[in-house]
N, C-alpha and C positions, 0 to 999 in steps of 0.2 A: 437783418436781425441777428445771423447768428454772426457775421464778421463784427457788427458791434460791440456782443459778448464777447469773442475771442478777444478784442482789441482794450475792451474795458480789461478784464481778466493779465489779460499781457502787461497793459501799463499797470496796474496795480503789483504783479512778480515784481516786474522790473524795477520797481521805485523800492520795492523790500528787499529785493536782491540790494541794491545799491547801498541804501540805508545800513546793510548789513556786512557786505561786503567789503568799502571799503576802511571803515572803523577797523574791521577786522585786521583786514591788510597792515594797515597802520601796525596794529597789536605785532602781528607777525616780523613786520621788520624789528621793531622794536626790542622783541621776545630774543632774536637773534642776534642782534647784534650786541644785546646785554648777556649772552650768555656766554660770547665767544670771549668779551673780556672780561667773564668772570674767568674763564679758563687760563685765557694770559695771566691775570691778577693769581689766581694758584699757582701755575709754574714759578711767577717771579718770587712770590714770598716761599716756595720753595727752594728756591736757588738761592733765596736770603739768607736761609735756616743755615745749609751747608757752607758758606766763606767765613772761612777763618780770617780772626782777626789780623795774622802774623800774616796775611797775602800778600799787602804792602811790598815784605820784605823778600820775597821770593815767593814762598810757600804755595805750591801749587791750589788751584782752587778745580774741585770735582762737583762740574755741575752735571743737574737733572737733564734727560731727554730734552730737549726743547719740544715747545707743541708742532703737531704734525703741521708741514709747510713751514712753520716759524721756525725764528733764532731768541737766542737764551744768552745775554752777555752781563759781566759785571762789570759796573766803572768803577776806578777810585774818585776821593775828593777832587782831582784835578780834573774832572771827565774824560779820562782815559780807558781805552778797551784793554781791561786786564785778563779777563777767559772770556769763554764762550764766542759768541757770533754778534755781530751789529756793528755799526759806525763806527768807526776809529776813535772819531770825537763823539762825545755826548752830546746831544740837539734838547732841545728846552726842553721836554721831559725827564732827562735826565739829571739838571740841571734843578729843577725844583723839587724830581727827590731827594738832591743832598744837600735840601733846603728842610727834610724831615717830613715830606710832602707824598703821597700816594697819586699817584696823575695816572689816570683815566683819560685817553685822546687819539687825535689821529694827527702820522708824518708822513706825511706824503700820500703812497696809496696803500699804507699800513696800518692795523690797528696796533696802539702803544699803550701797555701798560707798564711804569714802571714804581718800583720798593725801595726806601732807603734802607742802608744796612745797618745796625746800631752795636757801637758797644760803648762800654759803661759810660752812657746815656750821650754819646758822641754819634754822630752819622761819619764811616770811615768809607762809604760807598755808596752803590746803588747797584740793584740790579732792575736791569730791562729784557721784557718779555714782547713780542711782536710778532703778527701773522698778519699776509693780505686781506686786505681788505676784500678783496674781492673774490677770494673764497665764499666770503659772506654773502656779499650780493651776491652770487649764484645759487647759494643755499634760499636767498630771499626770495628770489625768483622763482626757482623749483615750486618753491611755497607758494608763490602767488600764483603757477598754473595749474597749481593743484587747485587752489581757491576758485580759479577762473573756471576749469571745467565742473567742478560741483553749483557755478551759480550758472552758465550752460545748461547742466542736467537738469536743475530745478526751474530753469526758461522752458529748457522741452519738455517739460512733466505738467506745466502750468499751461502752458499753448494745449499741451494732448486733453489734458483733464478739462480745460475751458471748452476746447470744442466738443466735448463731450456733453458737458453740462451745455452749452447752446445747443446741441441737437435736442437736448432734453427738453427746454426752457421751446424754442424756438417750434420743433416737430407740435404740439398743441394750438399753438397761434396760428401758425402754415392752415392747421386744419380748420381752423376757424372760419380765415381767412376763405376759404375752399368753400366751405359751406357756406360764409354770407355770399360770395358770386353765384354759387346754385341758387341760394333766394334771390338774389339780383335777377338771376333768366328765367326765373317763376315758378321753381321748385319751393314750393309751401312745405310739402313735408318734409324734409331734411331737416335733420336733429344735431346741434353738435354733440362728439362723444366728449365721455369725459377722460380726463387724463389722468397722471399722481401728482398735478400740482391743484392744490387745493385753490390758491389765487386764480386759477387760471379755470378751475372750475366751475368758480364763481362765478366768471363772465360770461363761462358757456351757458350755466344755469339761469342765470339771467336772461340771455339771450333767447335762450328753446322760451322761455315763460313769455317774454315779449311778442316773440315769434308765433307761440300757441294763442295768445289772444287775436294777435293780430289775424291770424287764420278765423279762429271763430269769429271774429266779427266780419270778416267777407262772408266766411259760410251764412250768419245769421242776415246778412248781408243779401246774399243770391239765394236761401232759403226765401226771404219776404219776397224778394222780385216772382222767383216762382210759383209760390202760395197767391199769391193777388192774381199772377195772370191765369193759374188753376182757376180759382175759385170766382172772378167774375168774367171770365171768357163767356160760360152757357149762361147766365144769369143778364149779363147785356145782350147780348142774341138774342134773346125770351123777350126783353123789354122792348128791345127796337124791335120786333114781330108783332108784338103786340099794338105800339103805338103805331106799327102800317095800316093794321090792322084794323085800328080805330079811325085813323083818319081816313079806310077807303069807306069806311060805314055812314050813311047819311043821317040816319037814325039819333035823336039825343042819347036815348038810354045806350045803343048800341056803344056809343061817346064814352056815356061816364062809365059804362061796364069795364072800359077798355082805359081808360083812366083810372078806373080804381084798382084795376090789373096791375097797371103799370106803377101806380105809387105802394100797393104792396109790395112789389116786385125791389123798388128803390129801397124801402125800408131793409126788403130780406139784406141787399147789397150795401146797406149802411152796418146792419150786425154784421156782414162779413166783411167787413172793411175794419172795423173797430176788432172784429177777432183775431186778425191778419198783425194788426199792430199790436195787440196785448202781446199774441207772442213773440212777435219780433222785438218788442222791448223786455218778456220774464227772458227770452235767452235759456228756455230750460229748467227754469227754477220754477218750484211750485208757486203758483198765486191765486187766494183763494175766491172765490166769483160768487158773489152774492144769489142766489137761492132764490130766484125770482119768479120764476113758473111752473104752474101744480104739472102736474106728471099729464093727466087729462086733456088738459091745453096745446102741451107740447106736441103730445099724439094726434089730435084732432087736427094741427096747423103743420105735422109733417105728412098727415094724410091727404090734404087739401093742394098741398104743394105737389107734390108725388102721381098723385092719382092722376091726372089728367097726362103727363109726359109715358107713364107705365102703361095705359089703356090705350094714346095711339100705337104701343107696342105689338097689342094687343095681349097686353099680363095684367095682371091683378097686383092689389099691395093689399095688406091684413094686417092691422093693428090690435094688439089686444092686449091688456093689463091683466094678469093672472091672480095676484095675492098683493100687491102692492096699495097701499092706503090712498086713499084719495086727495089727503090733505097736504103729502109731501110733494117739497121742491126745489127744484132743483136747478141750478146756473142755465135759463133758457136759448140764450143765441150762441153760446159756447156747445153744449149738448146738441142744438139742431143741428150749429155743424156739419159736427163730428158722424151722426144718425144721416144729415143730408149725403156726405162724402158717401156713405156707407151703404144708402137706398138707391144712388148714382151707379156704386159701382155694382151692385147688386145688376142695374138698368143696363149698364153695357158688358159686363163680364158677363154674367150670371144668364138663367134660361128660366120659364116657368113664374109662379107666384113668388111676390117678393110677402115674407113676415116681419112683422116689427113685432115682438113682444118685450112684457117687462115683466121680472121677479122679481120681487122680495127678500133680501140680503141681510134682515136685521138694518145693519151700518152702512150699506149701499143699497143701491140697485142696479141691476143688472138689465141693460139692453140688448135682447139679441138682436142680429138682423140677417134673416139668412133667403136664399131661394136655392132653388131645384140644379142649379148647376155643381159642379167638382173645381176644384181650387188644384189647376193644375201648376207646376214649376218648382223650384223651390222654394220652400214652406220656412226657412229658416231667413229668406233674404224677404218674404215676403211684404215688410216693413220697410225695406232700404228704400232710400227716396233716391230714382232715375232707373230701377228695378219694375219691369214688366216680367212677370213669367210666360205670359203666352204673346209677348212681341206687340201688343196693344196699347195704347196710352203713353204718359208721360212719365208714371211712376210717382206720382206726387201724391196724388189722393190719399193714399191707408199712412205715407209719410205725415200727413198734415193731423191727419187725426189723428195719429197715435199721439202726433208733438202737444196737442189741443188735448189729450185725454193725460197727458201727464202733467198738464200746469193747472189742470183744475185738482190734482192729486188722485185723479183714476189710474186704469190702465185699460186696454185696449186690445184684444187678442182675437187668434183663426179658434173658434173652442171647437169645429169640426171641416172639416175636409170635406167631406159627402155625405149628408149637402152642404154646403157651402155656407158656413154659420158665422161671425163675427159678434162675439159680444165687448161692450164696452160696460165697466164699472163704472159708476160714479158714488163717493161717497155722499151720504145727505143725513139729516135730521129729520122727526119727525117736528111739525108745528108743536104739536099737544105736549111730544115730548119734550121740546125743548122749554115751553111756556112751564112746565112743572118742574122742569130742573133751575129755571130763574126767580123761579116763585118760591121754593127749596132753599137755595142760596139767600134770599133774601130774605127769608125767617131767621136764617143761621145768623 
């Protein structure tokens, strides 16, 4: 990843460097070698100013410095070296300034500028102005390694700044990278962090939400495996006990007693089998369960369950309605449950008489369920599902009810320590009241 940045980043310099570079170069020669004869071209039309006309005839001619390295000569009409410095004979530059011509060129390994010389409107000369050439090319050079190490520095500024920016780009991905192999070897909880690249956030963001579902749905997953084997372990036990129990009996009645046992027993294990799946499809979310048995009923059919498993304990169970109306009702195999878990654990935690009572809550009702025992461990984990405080059990039970007391839209809590009390809300209607709030509505 990151040599691909760097390499991306690099050819892109490099192609700008180039594009830029050598246009430039170009410029450069160009700039110089137009400058040096412009410089020729001022010396010579200087040297033009000064010859007198009368030179022909003797008359000495006082020329200018020549340019530095250069010669500075003047021909007559015959191309003849009259003063100064150059060829004896004039060469075709000099030749076509005293044709009235200004020539711009190169002799040999020299640059050539040369000026005709004028009087009244006649050319009686020329003068020639000339420097190496390769003064110049060296000046052009100089230039071009000066060019050369600035597109150098802006190679090694680009290489240093790309691998910068790929540790940047790159160091996020790495990390990704990192964490999906932790989920690969079966690290679920691993979260990617986030970085300062917002794209790159994205992915992880994405990823953790993919990742988070994906979690919940094994947990809701190995929640339901748990819940079924909790919840019908004792309940198939009971029924194959029962049908031994019937088949060692010769008796018909003893039969069908033990028949009717056992198919209330299937039924109890059909509501919890149907409550096992409600939850493990809400996933959590409330869902509301239709209101199907009076309060009376419920009590009656958790005491009839109960009692006989409590009394070979040799404990008692007490059910009693304090202020609660008779007519209300309330989601029946979701509530036994929840009351079942809760008289269960009561039966193996717990010591003494088990109580079920119900309040009156206006908008709920309130079921305790407590007995004579202390709620030892901690009081805060008491809920975690695979959490025993006193090293007993599986930890599932107060987990399953509490998940069963939240999708009916209750809640489910320890309201004492000693003794050892558990109430569960349930929100409910009354029948009357609700019949006069629909009868209400329907005047309106």
């Amino acid at each position: 990843m990151r040599q691909r940045v760097v390499r991306v980043a690099l050819t892109a310099a490099l192609v700008a460097v180039v594009l830029l570079a050598v246009p430039l170069a170009l410029v450069i020669r160009s700039s110089l070698y137009a400058d040096q004869r412009d410089t020729l071209e001022r010396a010579a039309l200087s040297g033009a100013v000064r010859v007198n006309p009368d030179y022909s005839t003797g008359d000495p001619v006082e020329l200018a410095a020549p340019p530095a390295g250069g010669r500075l000569g003047v021909y007559d009409p015959q191309s003849r070296l009259r003063a100064g410095s150059g060829p004896r004979t004039g060469d075709a530059a000099v030749r076509r300034a005293l044709k009235a011509e200004v020539v711009r060129s190169h002799s040999g390994d020299d640059l050539v500028v040369t000026v005709p010389v004028s009087h009244a409107e006649h050319v009686i000369g020329a003068v020639r102005a000339s420097s190496p050439a390769a003064a110049v090319r060296n000046r052009v050079l100089a230039a071009w390694a000066v060019l050369a190490g600035a597109c150098a520095f802006a190679l090694a500024a680009a290489v240093l700044i790309a691998r910068r920016q790929a540790r940047r780009l790159a160091a996020p991905l790495e990390d990704l990278s990192r964490h999906s192999q932790e989920v690969t070897a079966g690290n679920l909880g691993a979260r990617a962090a986030p970085s300062s690249i917002a794209e790159i956030d994205q992915v992880a963001r994405t990823h953790n939400e993919m990742l988070h579902s994906l979690t919940e749905l094994l947990r809701h997953e190995r929640d339901f495996t748990a819940n079924a084997s909790h919840q019908l372990r004792t309940p198939l036990t009971g029924l194959q006990l029962t049908l031994e129990a019937g088949l060692g009996r010769n008796d018909d009645a003893g039969k069908r007693d033990a028949l009717a046992e056992a198919l209330a027993t299937t039924r109890r294990l059909h509501g919890t089998v149907e409550e096992v799946l409600r939850l493990s499809r809400s996933r959590g979310l409330t869902h509301s369960a239709a209101p199907d048995t009076p309060v009376p009923r419920l009590l009656q059919e958790i005491e009839e369950r109960w009692h006989g498993p409590l009394a070979r304990d040799g404990r008692r169970l007490e059910c009693e309605i304090y202020d609660a109306p008779g007519d209300v009702r309330v989601p029946g195999t979701p509530v036994s449950e929840i009351l079942g878990i809760l008289v269960d654990n009561a039966r193996v935690h717990g010591r003494g008489t088990v109580r079920l009572a119900v309040r009156d809550l206006n908008d709920a009702l309130a079921f305790d369920v407590g007995d004579e025992g202390i709620v030892q461990g901690e009081v805060a984990r008491l809920f975690d599902r695979g959490h025993t405080g006193d090293g007993r059990g599986t930890g599932i039970g107060l987990a399953l009810a509490r998940d069963l007391a939240v999708s009916l839209g209750g809640r489910l809590s320890l309201s004492s320590g000693h003794p050892a009390t558990f109430t569960l809300l349930v929100p409910v209607r009354q029948d009357g009241i609700e019949a006069d709030n629909e009868t209400a509505a329907g005047s309106g």
